[in-house]
Structures are given as structure tokens and as C-alpha cells.
C-alpha positions in Angstrom: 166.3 142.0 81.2 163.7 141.2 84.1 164.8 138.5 86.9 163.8 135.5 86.3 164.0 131.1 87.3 164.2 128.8 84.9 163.7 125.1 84.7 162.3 122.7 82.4 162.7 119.0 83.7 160.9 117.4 80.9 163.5 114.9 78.9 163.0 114.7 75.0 163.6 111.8 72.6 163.7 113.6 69.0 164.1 111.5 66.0 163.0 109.0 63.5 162.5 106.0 65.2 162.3 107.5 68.9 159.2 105.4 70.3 162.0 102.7 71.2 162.8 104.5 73.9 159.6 103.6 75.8 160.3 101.1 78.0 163.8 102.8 78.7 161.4 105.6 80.0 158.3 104.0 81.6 159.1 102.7 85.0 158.5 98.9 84.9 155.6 97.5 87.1 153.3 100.2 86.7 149.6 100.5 86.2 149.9 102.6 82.9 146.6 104.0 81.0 147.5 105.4 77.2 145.4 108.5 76.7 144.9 109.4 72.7 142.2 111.2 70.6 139.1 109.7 68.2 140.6 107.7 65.4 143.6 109.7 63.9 146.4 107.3 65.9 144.4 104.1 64.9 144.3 105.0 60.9 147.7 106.1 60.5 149.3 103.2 62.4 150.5 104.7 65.5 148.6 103.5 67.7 150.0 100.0 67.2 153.3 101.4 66.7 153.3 102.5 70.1 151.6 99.4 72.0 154.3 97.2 70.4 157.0 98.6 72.9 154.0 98.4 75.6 153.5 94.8 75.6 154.9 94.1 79.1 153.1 96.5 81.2 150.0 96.5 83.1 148.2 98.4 80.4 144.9 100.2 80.2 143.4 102.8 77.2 141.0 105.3 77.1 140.4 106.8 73.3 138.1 109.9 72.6 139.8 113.3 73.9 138.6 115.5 71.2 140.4 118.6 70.1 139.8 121.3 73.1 139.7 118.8 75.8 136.1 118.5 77.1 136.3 118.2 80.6 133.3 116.1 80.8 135.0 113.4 78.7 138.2 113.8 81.1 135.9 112.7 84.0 135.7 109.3 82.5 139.1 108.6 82.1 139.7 110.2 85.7 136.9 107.4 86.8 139.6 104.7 85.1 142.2 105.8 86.9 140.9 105.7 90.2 139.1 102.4 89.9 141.9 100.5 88.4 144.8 102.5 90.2 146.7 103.5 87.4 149.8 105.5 88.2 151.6 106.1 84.8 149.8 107.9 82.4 151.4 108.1 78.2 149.6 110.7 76.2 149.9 109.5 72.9 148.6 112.5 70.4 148.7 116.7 69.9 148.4 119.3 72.6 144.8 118.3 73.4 145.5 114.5 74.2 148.3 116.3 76.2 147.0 119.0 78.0 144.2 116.1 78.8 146.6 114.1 80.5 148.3 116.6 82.6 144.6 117.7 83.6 144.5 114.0 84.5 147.5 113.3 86.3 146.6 116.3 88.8 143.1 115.5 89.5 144.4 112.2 90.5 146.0 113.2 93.5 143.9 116.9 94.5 142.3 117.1 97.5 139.6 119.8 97.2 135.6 118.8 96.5 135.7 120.9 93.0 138.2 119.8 90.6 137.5 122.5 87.8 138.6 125.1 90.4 141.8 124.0 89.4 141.2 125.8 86.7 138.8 129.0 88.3 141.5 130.1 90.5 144.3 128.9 88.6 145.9 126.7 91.7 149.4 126.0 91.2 149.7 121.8 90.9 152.3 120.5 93.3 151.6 116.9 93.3 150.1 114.3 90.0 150.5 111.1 88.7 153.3 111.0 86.3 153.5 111.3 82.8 154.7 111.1 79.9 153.6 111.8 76.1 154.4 110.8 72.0 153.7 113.7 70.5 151.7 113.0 67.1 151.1 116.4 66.2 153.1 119.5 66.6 151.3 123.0 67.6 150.8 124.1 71.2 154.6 122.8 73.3 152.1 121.3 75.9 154.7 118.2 75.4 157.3 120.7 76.9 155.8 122.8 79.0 153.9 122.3 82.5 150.6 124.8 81.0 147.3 123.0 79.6 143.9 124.6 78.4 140.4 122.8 79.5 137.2 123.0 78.0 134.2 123.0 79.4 131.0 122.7 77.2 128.0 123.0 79.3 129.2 126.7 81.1 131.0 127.6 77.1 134.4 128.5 79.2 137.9 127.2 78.3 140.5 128.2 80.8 143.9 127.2 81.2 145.2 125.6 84.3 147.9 126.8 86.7 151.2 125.7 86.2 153.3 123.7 88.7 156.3 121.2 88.7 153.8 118.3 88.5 152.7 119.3 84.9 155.7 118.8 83.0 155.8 115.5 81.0 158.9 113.1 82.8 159.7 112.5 78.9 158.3 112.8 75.3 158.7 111.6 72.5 159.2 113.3 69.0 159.4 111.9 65.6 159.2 113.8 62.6 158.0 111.5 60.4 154.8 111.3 62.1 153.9 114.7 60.4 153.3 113.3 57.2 149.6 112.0 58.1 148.6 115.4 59.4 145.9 117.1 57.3 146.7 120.0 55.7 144.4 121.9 57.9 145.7 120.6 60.9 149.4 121.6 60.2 148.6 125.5 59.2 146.5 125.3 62.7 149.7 124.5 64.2 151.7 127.1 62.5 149.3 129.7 63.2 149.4 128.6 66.4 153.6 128.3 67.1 153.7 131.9 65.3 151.5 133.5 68.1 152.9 131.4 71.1 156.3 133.5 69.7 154.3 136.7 69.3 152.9 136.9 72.8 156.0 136.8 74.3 158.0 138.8 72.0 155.6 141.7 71.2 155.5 143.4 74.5 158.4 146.3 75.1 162.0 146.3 74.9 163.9 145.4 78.0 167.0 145.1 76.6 166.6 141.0 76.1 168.8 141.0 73.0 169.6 137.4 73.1 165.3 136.5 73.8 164.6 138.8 71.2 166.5 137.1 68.5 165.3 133.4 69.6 162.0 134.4 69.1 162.8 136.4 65.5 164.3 133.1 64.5 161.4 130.9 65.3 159.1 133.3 63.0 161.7 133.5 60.3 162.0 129.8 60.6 158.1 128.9 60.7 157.7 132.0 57.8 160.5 129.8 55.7 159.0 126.4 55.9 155.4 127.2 55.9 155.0 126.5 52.1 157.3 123.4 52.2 155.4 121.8 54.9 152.5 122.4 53.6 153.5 121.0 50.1 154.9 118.1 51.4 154.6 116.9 55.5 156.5 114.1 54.2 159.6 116.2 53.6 161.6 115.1 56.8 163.8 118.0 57.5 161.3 120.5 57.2 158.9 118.6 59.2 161.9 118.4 61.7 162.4 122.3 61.7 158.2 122.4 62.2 158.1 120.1 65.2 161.0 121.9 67.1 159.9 125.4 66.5 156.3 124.4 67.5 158.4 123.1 71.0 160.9 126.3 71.0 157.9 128.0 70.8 156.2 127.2 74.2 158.6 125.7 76.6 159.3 128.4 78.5 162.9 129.6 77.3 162.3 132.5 75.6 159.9 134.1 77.8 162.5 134.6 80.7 163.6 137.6 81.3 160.8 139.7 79.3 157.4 140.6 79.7 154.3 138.3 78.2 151.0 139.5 76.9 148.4 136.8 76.4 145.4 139.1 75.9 145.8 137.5 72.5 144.9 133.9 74.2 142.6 135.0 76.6 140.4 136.6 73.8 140.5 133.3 71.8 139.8 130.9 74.2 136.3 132.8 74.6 135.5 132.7 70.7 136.3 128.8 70.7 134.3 127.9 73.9 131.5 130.2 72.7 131.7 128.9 68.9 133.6 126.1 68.5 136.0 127.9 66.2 139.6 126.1 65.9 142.2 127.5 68.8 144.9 128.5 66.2 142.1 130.3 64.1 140.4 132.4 66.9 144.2 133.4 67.3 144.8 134.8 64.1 141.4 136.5 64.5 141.9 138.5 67.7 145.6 139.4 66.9 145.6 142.0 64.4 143.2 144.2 66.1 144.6 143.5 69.1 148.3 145.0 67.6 146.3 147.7 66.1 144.3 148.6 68.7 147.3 148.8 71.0 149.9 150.3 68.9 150.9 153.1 70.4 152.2 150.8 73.3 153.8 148.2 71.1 154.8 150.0 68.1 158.6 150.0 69.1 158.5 146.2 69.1 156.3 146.2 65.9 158.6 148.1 63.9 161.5 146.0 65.4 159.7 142.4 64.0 159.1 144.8 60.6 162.6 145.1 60.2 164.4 141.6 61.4 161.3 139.6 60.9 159.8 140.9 57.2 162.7 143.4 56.1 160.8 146.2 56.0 163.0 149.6 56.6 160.9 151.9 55.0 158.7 154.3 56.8 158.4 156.1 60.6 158.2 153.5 63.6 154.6 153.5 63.7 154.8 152.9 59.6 156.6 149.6 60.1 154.8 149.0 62.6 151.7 148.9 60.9 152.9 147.3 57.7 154.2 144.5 59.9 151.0 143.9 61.2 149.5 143.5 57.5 152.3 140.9 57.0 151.5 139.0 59.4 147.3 139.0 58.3 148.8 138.2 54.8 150.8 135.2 55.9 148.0 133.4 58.2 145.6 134.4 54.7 148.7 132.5 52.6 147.9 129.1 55.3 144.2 129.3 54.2 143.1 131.1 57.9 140.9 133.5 57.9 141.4 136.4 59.7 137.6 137.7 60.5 135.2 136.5 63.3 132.4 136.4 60.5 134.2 134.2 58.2 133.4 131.3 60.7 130.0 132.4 62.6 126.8 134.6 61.2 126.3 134.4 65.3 129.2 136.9 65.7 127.2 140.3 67.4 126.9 140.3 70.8 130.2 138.0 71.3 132.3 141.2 72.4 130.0 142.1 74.9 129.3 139.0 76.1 133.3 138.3 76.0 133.9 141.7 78.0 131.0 140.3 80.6 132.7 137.2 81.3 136.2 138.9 82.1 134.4 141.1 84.7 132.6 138.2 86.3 135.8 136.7 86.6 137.7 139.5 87.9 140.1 140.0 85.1 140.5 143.5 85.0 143.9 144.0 83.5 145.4 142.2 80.8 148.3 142.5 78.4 152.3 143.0 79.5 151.3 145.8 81.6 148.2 144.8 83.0 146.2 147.9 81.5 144.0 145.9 78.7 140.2 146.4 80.6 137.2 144.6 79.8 136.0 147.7 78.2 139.2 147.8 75.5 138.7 143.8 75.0 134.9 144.4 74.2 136.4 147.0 71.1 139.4 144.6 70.0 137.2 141.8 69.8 134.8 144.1 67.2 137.3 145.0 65.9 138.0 141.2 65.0 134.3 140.7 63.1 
């Protein structure tokens, strides 16, 4: 195992019923600003839900953080919070409402003239206005986790932010049964989504992490299990349970301590939504199959490891497995309805490899993956790879 720190400060109210805890959480006497998306929280009732227990604080809103958080729109609610003071901020919503919040509560308090170098040069965020978050739709662990992803329409870049003690949620709150309003498409988005967070920092090389490697082979057999019965039926409370906390255990930092972490995956993504709009989960389940392929000489041990545990398949040589466990994992994101092929969601696709491959340079990121070696060059042929 590699060295590692560890610490996750954020507190977690799981549970039907959980939003009473509110007030027990909020400090009393602050100037608190509820941050949520378009309409979703409004037409499945909790939105009032949640201003019920909110009825004795100084209380402001601001509605309208879209999925990918466009930092344009952020730049309104940051003008709230500086005119009116606020110094709580309750994200009420998925990762996007979430991760638009924690971008929030640190360009409150920083200091330099450009507040999306934040997110250029990845500065590490000390100090922010607290937060906390009731988390309405399971997918990306941004409600336990200090890491957030920005969007920024008029340059087509999403990047994420650095991390830093001041991006963990103080609390947040978890209830199950707040799954069954999720469309359909929204809740294979999040599995697709979970499944990779595991992926990326399980499919690296072995360093002897037997205990990491097993929490994340549990999470995938978990998220493989309920995938069907969630989809069936949201309303089903214990599977939606299992869902939500996978989705968390997925992402909040546990069981990427002590191993290696690839991200190329991510990094690739983000490009193909910013340049196309494409869901997050779904440019995700796009770039990660070539990506394995492509590089599978360096992470077929760990391949045919997740054939075995994950998908029980024994059959073959290493680099057999390995590959058949790649085509499970195509055919299960194809068994969500998620398509698995840059052209099944743009005509526009040619030229996005080179134009993906440009960026990287211009931003210096000459070495990605576990070991650093993925160039622009080899990210320009996984992402054709992925049309």
C-alpha cells in the first residue's frame, strides 16, 4: 500500500425523515442563501419540505444551477452573497447544485482578481463560507467529498477545482426516499457515473491494497445488483438506500488511500461535455472502454482481477479476462440505456480528438493516468477510438 492522510470531516444524516435535522445543524442567526436547480425540487415537493424546518432563519434563495454548473450563472448567486452578507450556504439538489455551492462558498472569501483561476491552476481552497447540502439526487459524492467540477460555456472548458479543507460540506443530508421522483434517465446517469468514480481508482496496478481492492469490488457488485431494481422501481426503499450510499462510498475519498488513481477517464469526458453538451455520466461510459483497451497492457492485471471477483469470469489468459471484462462492462452501461459511442450523441464528432489533445497541450497536461505516461498524443487516439 502507498502512504497516505485521511480525513473526511463532513457529518451525514442518512434516513427517511432526516431533513429534521436542519436546524440541529445550521447555526442559528445566520444569513443563510438555499442554492437548488430549475424546477425538479419545486415539483416534487422538496423544496417546501425543506423551507419548513427553515422558517426561523434569515433566509435568502437563488434557483437555476443547471446540470454542469455554468459558472456564469454562479456569478449571480456570488453577487447575492456579497450584497446581502450571507454566511451559510444549504445546497439543496445533486452534485451540480453541490459542486455550485462549494464553488460559491470559496469565491466568497478568495482574494485574487480572477476567480476562475481557481479552477486554471487548481489552487488548493483554505478558507469559504460554510456549507451544508440535502442531497436530492445521488451520482457524483460531491455531498462527501471536498472536489467540484465548473463549467464554463463561453471558453467550452469544464474543469474541476482544487480541493482543500474548506470544500467539504459541515453536514448533509440523505434520504432515500427522495429517489423515487428521479427520472429514469437521471438515475442510470448516476450509476454510470458511481461505477466509474469506483473504476478510476480501482483499475490502476496492484499495490498490494487488499482491503481497498475489495471495497471497491463491492461497490460494483453492489451497483451491478441493484441496477435493474432501481431502475424498475426508485420507489423501492432499500434498494434506493444501497444506490444512495454506493453513489457516496464511491467518491468520498476512502477507497482511494493507499493506491494509485487514474482519472484520464474524467479528464477526457469533461472535454466531450463542455464541447457538446453530452451528459457527464455518458461521456464517461464513452471514453472508458477505449481508454482500458487502449491501455491494456498496463492494466491488464487489474482487468483480469475485476473479471474474476467483479463478473466471475475465470476462463482465459490474463489479457483474455481482461478483455472480456472490459465487454462487460460496455454491455452493462448498454443494459442502463447509455450508449457507449461518441456518434450516438453528436454528427459533430471529427475533429473532437484533435481538438481535445490541443487543449491538454495548451494547458500543460502532459501526463495523465496512474503513472503519469498518458500524452496528448495517446488521448487524441483513445478519444477516436471512442467515436
Amino acid at each position: 500500500m502507498l502512504n497516505f492522510e485521511f480525513k473526511n470531516p463532513t457529518k451525514i444524516h442518512f434516513g427517511k425523515g432526516q431533513l429534521s435535522q436542519l436546524p440541529n445543524e445550521i447555526p442559528a442567526g445566520v444569513r443563510l442563501l438555499m442554492v437548488y436547480g430549475v424546477s425538479s425540487i419545486k415539483q416534487n415537493g422538496i423544496y417546501e419540505q425543506v423551507k419548513s424546518h427553515l422558517k426561523e432563519y434569515h433566509l435568502f434563495e437563488f434557483g437555476g444551477i443547471h446540470a454542469n454548473p455554468e459558472y456564469e450563472v454562479l456569478l449571480q448567486a456570488l453577487d447575492i452573497i456579497r450584497k446581502e452578507k450571507i454566511n451559510f450556504i444549504l445546497a439543496v439538489g445533486g452534485g451540480s447544485v453541490i459542486d455550485g455551492a462549494k464553488f460559491l462558498a470559496a469565491a466568497a472569501k478568495y482574494e485574487g482578481d480572477n476567480l476562475w483561476d481557481m479552477l486554471t491552476y487548481r489552487i488548493r481552497v483554505e478558507h469559504g463560507i460554510p456549507f451544508g447540502t440535502v442531497l436530492t439526487m445521488p451520482a457524483t459524492g460531491s455531498e462527501m467529498n471536498s472536489g467540484a467540477v465548473i463549467n464554463r460555456a463561453a471558453t467550452q472548458e469544464k474543469l474541476p477545482m482544487g480541493h482543500g479543507p474548506a470544500l467539504f460540506p459541515q453536514f448533509s443530508i440523505m434520504d432515500p426516499e427522495f429517489i423515487a421522483s428521479i427520472p429514469v434517465r437521471q438515475i442510470a446517469n448516476g450509476i454510470t457515473d458511481a461505477f466509474t468514480h469506483v473504476l478510476e481508482q480501482y483499475m490502476t496496478y496492484p499495490t498490494g491494497a487488499l482491503l481497498q481492492d475489495r471495497f471497491c469490488e463491492s461497490i460494483l457488485q453492489t451497483l451491478i445488483e441493484i441496477a435493474p431494481r432501481i431502475i424498475e422501481n426508485p420507489a423501492d426503499y432499500n434498494t434506493a438506500a444501497n444506490y444512495m450510499w454506493c453513489c457516496t462510498m464511491a467518491l468520498n475519498g476512502l477507497i482511494q488511500k493507499g493506491v494509485p488513481a487514474d482519472w484520464a477517464v474524467h479528464s477526457m469526458g469533461h472535454e466531450l461535455t463542455a464541447m457538446y453538451g453530452i451528459d457527464h455520466a455518458r461521456t464517461l461510459a464513452v471514453i472508458m472502454p477505449s481508454h482500458y483497451r487502449y491501455n491494456i497492457h498496463s492494466k491488464q492485471e487489474k482487468l483480469a482481477q475485476y473479471a474474476a471477483r467483479v463478473w466471475n469470469i475465470t476462463a482465459g489468459s490474463i489479457r483474455e479476462k481482461a478483455y472480456a471484462a472490459i465487454d462487460r462492462t460496455e454491455a452493462f452501461f448498454h443494459s442502463l440505456n447509455i450508449a457507449t459511442h461518441l456518434s450516438a450523441y453528436t454528427p459533430d464528432f471529427e475533429g473532437a480528438a484533435q481538438q481535445i489533445s490541443r487543449r491538454f497541450i495548451e494547458r500543460g497536461w502532459y501526463g495523465l493516468g496512474e503513472r503519469k505516461t498518458l500524452t496528448p498524443a495517446d488521448v487524441e487516439k483513445i478519444v477516436e477510438m471512442s467515436y
